[in-house]
N, C-alpha and C positions, 0 to 999 in steps of 0.2 A: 606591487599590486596587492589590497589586500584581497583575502583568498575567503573562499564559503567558510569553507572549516573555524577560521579563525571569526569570521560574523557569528557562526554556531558556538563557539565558547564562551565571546564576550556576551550575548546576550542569553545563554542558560545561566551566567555566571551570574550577570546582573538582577535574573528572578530568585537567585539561590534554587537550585534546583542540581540535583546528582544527574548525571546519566541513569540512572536507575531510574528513578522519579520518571523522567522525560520517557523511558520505554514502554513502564507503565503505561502512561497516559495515551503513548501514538503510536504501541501495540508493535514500535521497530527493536531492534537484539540491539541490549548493548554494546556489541561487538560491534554493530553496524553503525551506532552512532556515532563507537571511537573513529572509525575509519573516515566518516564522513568530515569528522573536528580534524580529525590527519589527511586529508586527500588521500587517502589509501585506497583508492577504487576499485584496484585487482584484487582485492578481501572482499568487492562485494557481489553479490550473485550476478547479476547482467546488468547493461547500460539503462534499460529499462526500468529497473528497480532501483537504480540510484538514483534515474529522474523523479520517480514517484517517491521517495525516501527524502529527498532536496525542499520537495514541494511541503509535504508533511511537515517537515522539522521546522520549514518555516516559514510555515501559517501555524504552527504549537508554538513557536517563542515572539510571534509576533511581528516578524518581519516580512517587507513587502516581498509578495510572492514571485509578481515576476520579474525584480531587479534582483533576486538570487538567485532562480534560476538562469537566467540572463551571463551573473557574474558565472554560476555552476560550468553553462557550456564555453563559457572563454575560456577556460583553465582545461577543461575535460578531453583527451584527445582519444575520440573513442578508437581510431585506430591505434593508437599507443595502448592503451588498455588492453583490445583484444590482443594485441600481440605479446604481453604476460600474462596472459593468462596462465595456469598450472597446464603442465606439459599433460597431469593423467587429464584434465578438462578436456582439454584439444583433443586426446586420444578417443577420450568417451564420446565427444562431437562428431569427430571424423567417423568411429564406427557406427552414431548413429545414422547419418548421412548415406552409409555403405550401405545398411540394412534398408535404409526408404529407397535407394537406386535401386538395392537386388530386388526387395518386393515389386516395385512399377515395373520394372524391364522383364520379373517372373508376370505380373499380371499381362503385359503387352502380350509378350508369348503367350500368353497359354488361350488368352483372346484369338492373336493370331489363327491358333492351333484350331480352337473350337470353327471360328468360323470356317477355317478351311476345308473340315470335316462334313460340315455343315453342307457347303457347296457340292465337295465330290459325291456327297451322298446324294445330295437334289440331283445332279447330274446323271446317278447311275442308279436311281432308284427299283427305273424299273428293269432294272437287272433279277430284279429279284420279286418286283410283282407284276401284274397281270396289267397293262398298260389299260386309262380310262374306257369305257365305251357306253354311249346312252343315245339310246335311238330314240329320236319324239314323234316322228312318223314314218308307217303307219301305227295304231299303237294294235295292241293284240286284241285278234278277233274284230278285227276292223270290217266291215264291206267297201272293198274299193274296186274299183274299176280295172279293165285290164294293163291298163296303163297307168303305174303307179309312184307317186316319189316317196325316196327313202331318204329321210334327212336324219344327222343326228350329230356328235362329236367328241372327238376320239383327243388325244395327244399330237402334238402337228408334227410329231416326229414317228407316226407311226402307220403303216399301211392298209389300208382299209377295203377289200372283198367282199362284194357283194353278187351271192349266186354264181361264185367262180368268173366276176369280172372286180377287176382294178377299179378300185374309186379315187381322183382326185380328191387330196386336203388341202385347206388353207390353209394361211398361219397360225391361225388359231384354233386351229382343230377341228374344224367345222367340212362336213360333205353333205353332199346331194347328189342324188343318182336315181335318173328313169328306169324302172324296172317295167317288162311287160311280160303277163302272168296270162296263163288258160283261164279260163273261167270256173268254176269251183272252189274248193279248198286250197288252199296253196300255203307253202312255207316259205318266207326270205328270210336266207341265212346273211347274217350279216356277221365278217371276222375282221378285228384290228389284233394287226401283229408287231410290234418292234422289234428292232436290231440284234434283242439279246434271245428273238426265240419265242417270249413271251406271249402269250396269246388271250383273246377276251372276245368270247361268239356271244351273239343275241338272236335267237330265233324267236323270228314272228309269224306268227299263223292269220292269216287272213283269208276271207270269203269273197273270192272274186267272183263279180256278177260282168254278165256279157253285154257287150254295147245293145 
């Protein structure tokens, strides 16, 4: 069978042309074009660049492009190849490969890590502050009646006293609660407390007027 290499010398021969000449002109080493005129494949940097080196030399000497690369892949066994590769190659591969697993599996972790951080803090936040509270009615200095609602919303994990009585929360954070006041000036103490202690008062002063 005849072989690439040997189509690549008869027709650089045929235009009188050096390998020299020929690197000049298609910018390949002459090293690279011995190897090519020799099948020497494991001299050449990757199967990649011998495809593209195939293609160049021949459309530069004038033969049909793809019944040489055509002949190129019959002959080329790119697992035979890889497998002479130079032993420091392979080595230099393998460590690089070692460093791209240790970086992603350092990036996973430390992902991991942050998220995790992330959570227990959402979770135990208010460990350390004063859990939400925002009353929207009555608002301050209000005129209300004896009979008054006090809406507002706190954290749904957190217990809510109004005037030294218990208020039901939903799940969202949200209470309502009839208060019934003297008539005059009046204060409602409104407290939300959570598990860790934390506490958050809002007093409101309101002007109750008598039915």
């Amino acid at each position: 069978m005849i072989r690439v290499g040997q189509k690549f010398i008869e027709a650089r021969k045929e235009k009188g042309l050096t390998l020299e000449e020929v690197a000049r002109a298609t910018k390949i080493r002459v090293s690279f074009l011995q190897a090519l005129e020799k099948g020497d494949y494991k001299s050449l940097p990757s199967s990649a660049y011998i495809a593209g080196f195939v293609k160049n030399y021949a459309a530069f000497l004038g033969l049909p492009e793809k019944e040489t690369v055509a002949l190129f892949k019959r002959e080329f066994d790119e697992r035979e190849y890889l497998g002479v590769l130079p032993k420091g190659f392979e080595k230099h591969e393998e460590m690089n490969l070692s460093r791209f697993r240790l970086r992603q599996t350092s990036l996973i972790v430390s992902l991991i890590f942050i998220v995790l951080i992330g959570y227990i803090g959402f979770q135990y936040r208010f460990a350390f502050l004063n859990p939400p509270l925002e009353v929207t009615a009555p608002t301050e200095g209000q005129i209300v009646t004896q009979d008054v609602i006090v809406v507002g919303k706190t954290d749904a994990n957190a217990t809510i006293v109004i005037n030294d009585s218990s208020v039901a929360v939903d799940q969202d954070g949200n209470f309502r609660k009839n208060v019934t006041l003297f008539p005059g000036k009046s204060i409602i103490k409104i407290k939300a407390a959570n598990r860790f202690g934390k506490e958050a008062i809002i007093d409101r002063h309101v002007v109750v007027e008598s039915d």
